[in-house]
C-alpha positions in Angstrom: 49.3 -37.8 16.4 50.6 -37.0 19.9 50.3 -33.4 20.9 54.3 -33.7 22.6 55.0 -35.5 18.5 52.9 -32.2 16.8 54.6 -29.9 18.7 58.4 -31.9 17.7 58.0 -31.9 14.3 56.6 -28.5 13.9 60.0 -27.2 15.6 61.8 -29.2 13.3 60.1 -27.9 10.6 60.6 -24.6 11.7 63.8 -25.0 11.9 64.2 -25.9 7.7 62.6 -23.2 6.9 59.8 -24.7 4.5 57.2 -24.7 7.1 55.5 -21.3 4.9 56.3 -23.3 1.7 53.9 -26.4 3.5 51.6 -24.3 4.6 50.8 -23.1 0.9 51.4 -26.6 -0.5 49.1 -27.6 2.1 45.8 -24.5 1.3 46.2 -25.3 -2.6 45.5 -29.0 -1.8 42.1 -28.1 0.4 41.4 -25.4 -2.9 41.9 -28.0 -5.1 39.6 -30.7 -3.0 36.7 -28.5 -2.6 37.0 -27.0 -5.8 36.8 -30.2 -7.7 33.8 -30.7 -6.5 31.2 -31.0 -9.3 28.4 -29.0 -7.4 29.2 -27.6 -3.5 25.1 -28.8 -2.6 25.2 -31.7 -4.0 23.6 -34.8 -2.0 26.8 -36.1 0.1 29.0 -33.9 -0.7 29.1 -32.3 3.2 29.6 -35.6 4.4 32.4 -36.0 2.4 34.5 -33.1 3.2 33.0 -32.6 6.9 36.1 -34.5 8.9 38.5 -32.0 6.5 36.9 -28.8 8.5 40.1 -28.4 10.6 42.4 -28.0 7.4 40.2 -25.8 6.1 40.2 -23.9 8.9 44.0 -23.8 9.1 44.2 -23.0 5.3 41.9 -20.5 5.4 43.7 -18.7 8.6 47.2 -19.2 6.6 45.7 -17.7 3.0 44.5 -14.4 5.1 47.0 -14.4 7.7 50.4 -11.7 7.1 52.4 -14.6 5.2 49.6 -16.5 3.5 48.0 -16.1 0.2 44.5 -14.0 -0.1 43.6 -14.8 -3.5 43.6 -18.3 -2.6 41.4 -17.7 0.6 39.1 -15.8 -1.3 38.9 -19.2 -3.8 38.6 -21.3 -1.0 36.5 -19.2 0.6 33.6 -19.4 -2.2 34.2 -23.4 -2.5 33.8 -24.3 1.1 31.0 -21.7 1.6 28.1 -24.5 1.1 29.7 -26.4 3.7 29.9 -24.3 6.5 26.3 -23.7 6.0 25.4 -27.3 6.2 27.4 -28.0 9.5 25.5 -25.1 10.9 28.4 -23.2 11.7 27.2 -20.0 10.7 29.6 -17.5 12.5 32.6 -19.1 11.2 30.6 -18.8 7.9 30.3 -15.4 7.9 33.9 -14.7 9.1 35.3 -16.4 6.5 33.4 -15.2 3.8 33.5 -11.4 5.5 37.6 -11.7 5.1 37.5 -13.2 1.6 35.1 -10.2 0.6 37.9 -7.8 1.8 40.2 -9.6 0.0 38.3 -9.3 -4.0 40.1 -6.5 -5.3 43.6 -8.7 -4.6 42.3 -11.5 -6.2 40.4 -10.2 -9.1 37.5 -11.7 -7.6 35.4 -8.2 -7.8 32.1 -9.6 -9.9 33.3 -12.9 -10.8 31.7 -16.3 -9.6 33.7 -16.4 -6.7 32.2 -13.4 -5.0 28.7 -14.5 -6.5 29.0 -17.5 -3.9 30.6 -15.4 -0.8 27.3 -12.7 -0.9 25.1 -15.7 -1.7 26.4 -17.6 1.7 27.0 -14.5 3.9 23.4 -13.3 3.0 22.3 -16.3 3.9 24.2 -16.6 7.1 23.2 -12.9 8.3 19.2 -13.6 7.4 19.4 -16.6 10.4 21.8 -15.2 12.6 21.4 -11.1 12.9 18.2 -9.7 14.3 18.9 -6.5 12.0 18.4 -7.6 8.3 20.0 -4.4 6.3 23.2 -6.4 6.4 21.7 -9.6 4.6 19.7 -8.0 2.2 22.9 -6.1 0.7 24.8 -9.0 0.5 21.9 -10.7 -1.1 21.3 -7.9 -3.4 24.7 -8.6 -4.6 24.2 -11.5 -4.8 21.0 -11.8 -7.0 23.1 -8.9 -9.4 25.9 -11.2 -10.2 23.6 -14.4 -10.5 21.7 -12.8 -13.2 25.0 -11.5 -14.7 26.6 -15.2 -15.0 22.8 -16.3 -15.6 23.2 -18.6 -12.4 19.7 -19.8 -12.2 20.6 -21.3 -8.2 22.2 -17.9 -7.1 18.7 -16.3 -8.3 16.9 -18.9 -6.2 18.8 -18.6 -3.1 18.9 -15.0 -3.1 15.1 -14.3 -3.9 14.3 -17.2 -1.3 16.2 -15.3 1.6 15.2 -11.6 0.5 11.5 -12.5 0.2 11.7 -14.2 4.9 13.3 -10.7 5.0 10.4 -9.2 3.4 8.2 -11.4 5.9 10.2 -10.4 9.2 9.9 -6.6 8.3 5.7 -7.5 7.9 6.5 -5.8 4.3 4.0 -8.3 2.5 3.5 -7.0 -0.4 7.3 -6.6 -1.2 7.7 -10.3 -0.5 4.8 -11.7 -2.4 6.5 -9.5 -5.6 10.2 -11.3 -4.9 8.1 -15.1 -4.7 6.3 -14.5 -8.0 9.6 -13.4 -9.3 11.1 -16.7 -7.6 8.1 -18.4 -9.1 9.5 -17.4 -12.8 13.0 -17.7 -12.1 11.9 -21.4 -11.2 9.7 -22.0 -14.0 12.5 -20.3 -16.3 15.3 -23.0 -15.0 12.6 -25.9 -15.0 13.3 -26.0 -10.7 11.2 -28.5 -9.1 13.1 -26.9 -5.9 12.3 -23.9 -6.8 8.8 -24.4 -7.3 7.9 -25.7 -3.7 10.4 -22.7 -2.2 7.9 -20.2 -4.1 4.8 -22.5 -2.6 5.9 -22.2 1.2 6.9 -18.7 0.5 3.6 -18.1 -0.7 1.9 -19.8 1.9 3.8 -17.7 4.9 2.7 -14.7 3.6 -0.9 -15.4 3.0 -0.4 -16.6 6.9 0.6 -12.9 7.9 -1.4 -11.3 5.2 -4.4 -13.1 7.1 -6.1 -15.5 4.3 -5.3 -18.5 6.0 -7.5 -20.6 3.0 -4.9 -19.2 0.8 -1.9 -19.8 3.2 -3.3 -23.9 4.1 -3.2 -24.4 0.1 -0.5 -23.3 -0.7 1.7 -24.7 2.1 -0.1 -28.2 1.6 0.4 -28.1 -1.7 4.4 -27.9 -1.2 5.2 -30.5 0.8 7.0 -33.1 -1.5 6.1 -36.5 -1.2 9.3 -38.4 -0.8 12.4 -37.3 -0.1 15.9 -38.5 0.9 17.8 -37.4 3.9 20.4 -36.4 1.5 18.5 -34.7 -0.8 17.1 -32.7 2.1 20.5 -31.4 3.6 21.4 -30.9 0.0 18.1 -28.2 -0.1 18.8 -27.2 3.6 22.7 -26.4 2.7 21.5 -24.3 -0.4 18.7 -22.4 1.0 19.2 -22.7 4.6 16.3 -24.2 5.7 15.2 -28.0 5.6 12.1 -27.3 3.5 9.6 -29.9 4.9 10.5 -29.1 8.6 9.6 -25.3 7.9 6.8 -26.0 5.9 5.2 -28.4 8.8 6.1 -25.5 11.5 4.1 -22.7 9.2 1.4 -25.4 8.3 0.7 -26.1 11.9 0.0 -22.8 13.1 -2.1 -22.1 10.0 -4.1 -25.3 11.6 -4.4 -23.9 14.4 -6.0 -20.5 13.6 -8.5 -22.5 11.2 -10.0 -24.6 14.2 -8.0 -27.6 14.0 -6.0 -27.8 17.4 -5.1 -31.2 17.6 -4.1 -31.8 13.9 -2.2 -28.4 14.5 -0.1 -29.9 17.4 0.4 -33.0 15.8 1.7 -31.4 13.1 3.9 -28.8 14.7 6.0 -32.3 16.3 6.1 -34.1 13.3 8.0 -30.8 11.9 10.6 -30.9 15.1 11.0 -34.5 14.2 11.7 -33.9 10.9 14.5 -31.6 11.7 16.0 -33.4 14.6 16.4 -36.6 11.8 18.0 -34.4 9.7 20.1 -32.6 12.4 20.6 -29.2 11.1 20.5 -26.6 13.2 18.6 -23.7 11.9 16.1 -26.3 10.8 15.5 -27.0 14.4 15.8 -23.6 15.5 12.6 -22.9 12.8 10.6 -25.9 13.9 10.7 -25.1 17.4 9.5 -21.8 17.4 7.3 -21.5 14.7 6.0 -25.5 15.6 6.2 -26.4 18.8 6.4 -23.7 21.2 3.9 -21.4 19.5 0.9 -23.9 18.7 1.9 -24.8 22.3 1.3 -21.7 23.9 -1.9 -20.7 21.3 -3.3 -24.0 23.0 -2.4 -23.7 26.3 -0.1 -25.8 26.8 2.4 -23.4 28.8 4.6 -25.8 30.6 5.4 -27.6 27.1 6.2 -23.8 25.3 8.6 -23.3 28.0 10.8 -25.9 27.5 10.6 -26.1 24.1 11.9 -22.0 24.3 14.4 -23.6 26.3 15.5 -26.0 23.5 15.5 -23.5 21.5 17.6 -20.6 23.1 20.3 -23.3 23.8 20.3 -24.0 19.5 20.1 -20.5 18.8 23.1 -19.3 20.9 25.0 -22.4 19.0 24.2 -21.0 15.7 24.7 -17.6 17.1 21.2 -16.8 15.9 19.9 -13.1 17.6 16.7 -13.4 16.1 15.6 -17.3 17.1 17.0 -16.1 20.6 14.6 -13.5 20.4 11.5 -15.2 19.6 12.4 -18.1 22.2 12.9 -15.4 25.1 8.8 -13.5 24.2 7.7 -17.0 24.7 9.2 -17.8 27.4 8.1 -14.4 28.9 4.6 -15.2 28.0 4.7 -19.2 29.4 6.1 -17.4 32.6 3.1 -14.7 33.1 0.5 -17.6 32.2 1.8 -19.8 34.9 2.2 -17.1 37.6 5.3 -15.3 37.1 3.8 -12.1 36.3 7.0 -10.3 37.0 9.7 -12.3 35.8 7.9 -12.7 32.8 6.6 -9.3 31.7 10.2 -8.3 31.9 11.7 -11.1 29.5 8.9 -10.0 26.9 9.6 -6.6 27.0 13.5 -7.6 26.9 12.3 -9.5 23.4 9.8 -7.4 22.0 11.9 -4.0 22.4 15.1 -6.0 20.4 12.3 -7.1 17.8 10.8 -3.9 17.8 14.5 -1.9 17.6 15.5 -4.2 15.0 12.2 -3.8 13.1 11.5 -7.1 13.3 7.8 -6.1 12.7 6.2 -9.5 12.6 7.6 -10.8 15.7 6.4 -7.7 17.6 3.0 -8.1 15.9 2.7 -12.2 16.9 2.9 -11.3 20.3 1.3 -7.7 20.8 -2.0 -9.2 22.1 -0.5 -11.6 24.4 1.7 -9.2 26.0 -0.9 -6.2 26.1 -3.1 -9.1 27.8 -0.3 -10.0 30.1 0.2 -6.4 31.0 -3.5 -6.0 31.8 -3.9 -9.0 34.0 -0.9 -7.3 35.9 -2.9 -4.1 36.3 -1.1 -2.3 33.7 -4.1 -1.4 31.2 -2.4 1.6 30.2 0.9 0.7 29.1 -1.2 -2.8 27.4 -3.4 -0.2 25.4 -0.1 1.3 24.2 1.2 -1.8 22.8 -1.7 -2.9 21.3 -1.5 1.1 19.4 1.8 0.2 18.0 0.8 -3.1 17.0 -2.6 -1.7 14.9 0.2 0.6 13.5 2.1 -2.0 12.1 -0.4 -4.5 10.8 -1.7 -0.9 9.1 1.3 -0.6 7.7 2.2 -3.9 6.7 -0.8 -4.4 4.5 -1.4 -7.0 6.2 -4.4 -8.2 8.7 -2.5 -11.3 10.7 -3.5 -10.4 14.1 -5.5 -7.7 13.9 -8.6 -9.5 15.2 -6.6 -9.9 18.8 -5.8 -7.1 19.0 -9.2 -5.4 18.7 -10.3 -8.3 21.1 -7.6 -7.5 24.1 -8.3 -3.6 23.2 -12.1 -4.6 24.1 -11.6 -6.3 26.9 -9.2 -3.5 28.4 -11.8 -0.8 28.0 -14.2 -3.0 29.8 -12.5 -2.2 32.7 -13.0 1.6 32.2 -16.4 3.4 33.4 -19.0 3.7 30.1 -16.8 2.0 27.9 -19.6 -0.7 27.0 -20.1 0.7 23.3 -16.6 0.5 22.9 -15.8 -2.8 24.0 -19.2 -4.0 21.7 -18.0 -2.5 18.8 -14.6 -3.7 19.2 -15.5 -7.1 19.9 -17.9 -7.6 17.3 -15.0 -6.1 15.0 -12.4 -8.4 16.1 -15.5 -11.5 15.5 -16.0 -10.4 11.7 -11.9 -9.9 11.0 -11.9 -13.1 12.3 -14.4 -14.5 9.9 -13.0 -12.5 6.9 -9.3 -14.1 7.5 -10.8 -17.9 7.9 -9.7 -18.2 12.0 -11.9 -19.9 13.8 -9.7 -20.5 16.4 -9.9 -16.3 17.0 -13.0 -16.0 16.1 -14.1 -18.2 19.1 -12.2 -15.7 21.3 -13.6 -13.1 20.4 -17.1 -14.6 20.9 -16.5 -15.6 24.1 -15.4 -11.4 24.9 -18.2 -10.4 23.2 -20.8 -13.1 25.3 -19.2 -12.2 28.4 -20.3 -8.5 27.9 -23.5 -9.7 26.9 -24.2 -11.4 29.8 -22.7 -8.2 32.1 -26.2 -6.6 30.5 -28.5 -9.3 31.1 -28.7 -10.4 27.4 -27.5 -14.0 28.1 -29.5 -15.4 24.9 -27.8 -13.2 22.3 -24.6 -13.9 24.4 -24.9 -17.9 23.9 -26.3 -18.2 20.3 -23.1 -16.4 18.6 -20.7 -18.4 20.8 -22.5 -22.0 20.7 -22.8 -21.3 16.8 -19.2 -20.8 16.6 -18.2 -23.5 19.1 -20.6 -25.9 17.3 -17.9 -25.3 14.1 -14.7 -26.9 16.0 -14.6 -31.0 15.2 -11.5 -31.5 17.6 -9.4 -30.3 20.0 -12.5 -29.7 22.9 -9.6 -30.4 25.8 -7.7 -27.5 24.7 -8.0 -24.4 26.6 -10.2 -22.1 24.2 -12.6 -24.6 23.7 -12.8 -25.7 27.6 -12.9 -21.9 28.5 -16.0 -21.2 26.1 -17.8 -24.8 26.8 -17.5 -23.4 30.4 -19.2 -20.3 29.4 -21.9 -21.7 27.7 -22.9 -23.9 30.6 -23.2 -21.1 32.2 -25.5 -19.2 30.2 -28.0 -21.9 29.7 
């Protein structure tokens, strides 16, 4: 229709006074479509109702405007919810579902179904868009209450699912390997396929940050389905948030990449950005490329590559309105900048990053990157301040009950008190601590860096044999991936010391 033929008839309309009277007529119709559907994450069910997001939008902005109807909003509200999730609008998500919550006493919604699905979608919304989690895990809390009331064995899924990555982000492991074993029974109690694998990644992510990446590959290998529809995928994607084979590839590659297997892990970490890119969703994407591409890209050198792919992904982020994906993309750019020369530029973007994550207690985040920025500080001629990161970072993993990165960090703490006078005892003992936390956790990918710290000291004190057996015995490990920069850096060294 015309805009000049629009803007006609509504005067006309106007002028009849029914146009309030149409407007209901027209929100009750929209209730009634979504409503009727037999499940809101069903396969093609989005697809359907995707070209009707305009009237929805104008019901839902009649229902909760001064004239309209709020307990219809709030119904229409919890219908549509699933849908604004899978078009990856996720602000207009949680708007809509924020009014409709203010809305529950009006419609005698308080602790029906209805707000059941409106704390189950704005938890969901808040865990992939705010950096701050608090938010998310009250709405999700809710939202796991009122599932176990109505004995809504999805509600339970979706709501564990999401408040066990909020355990993760905090680095609070233990809490979320308690809230996947009790997604593990919820599962096993509603006979959940689904569910099953959600538990399996879940699983598999923490034993990544816990540091028993045997535990972690198994786990995450074990979960990957074998075939799946595209349907069937943004069906899981719309009711969990996440395409479930793209985040498990992402995870899976950087678990690959800490147990020695660069080139599989690379390969891997693009098959996972493929996956979401057929699938189109969003936050899929937004997953893939930071916890796939740009990070295995930067943990191999490949800085040019991490760059644009932090690019990529700030551009997705700030269309999903996602803080936290913004957050990681900006400490990798940082750290791509300071590797290629833009020491400046770059120390400041990571400390832009790191200081949100930190503020925000995004405690993993901080803890991924501590050693690369307290490395990048160094190289800058700020030991100092990169001995204070790496302090709050040995806090954390303490904390956390967790040992991800701890082996870095004693490595970049030894090879910053090399540079001070009589520090030689030190920096042994901390590289030869950072080597056997290495070994302990299954990363042979750190463990090679921290034998090629501890054979460069070795060779400062003329013991150039002891120096080259412990790094040619750990180089002699690797079956791939000799062109990437670790393995060029110690093949280098060991030329040397023969």
């Amino acid at each position: 229709m015309l805009d000049t033929t629009r803007a006609y008839s509504a005067a006309r309309l106007g002028e009849t006074g029914e146009q309030e009277t149409l407007r209901k007529r027209h929100a009750e119709y929209y209730r009634d479509l979504v409503v009727a559907a037999p499940d809101p994450t069903a396969a093609g069910w989005s697809a359907q109702l995707a070209p009707e997001l305009d009237n929805l939008r104008a019901a839902l902005a009649w229902a909760f405007g001064p004239l309209g109807d709020p307990s219809l909003g709030v119904k229409l509200s919890a219908a549509s919810s699933g849908l604004w999730l899978d078009a990856g609008l996720l602000s207009e998500c949680e708007t809509w579902m924020q009014r409709a919550l203010q809305h529950l006493d009006a419609a005698g919604s308080r602790g029906a179904r209805a707000e059941m699905a409106l704390q189950t979608a704005l938890g969901l919304t808040l865990t992939f868009t705010q950096m701050s989690g608090q938010d998310a895990a009250r709405a999700l809390a809710r939202a796991l209450e009122l599932g176990e009331k109505h004995e809504d064995s999805a509600t339970k899924l979706r709501a564990l699912n999401c408040l066990a990555m909020l355990d993760v982000r905090r680095a609070d492991f233990p809490s979320a390997i308690a809230l996947t074993r009790k997604l593990e029974t919820a599962a096993s109690e509603a006979n959940s396929s689904t569910g099953r694998q959600t538990a399996k990644r879940l699983l598999g992510i923490s034993y990544h940050f816990v540091g028993d990446q045997s535990q972690a590959f198994a786990n995450l290998s074990q979960c990957l389905p074998q075939s799946q529809t595209t349907a069937m995928r943004r069906s899981y994607a719309a009711q969990f948030g996440l395409d479930h084979r793209a985040s498990t590839l992402a995870f899976l590659s950087s678990v690959l990449w800490l147990r020695g297997f660069p080139e599989q892990a690379a390969r891997t970490a693009k098959e996972s950005i493929e996956q979401a890119r057929v699938l189109d969703h969003r936050v899929s994407l937004c997953h893939a490329l930071i916890f796939g591409g740009a990070l295995v890209s930067l943990r191999v050198g490949e800085l040019a590559a991490a760059e644009q792919y932090a690019d990529e992904l700030i551009a997705y982020a700030d269309e999903v309105s996602s803080e936290i994906y913004r957050a990681y993309a900006l400490a990798v750019k940082g750290l791509a900048a300071t590797g290629r020369g833009a020491t400046e530029r770059g120390l400041e973007t990571i400390r832009e990053a790191l200081s949100a994550v930190r503020q925000h207690r995004v405690n993993v985040a901080y803890v991924m990157f501590t050693a690369d920025f307290a490395e990048a500080l160094a190289a800058s001629g700020g030991a100092e301040e990169g001995l204070a990161v790496l302090e709050e970072g040995s806090r954390i993993i303490e904390q956390s009950s967790g040992t991800y990165g701890i082996s870095e960090v004693l490595r970049v703490r030894g090879e910053l008190t090399t540079e001070a006078a009589s520090a030689n005892a030190s920096a042994l003992q901390a590289f030869s601590q950072s080597l056997e936390w290495a070994r302990r956790q299954g990363a042979l990918a750190w463990e090679l860096r921290a034998a090629v710290s501890l054979a460069r000291l070795n060779r400062r004190h003329d013991a150039s044999a002891a120096a080259r057996d412990i790094l040619a015995a750990t180089y002699s490990r690797f079956t791939e991936g000799f062109e990437t920069r670790d393995l060029r850096t110690a093949r280098a060294l060991l030329e040397e010391l023969s």
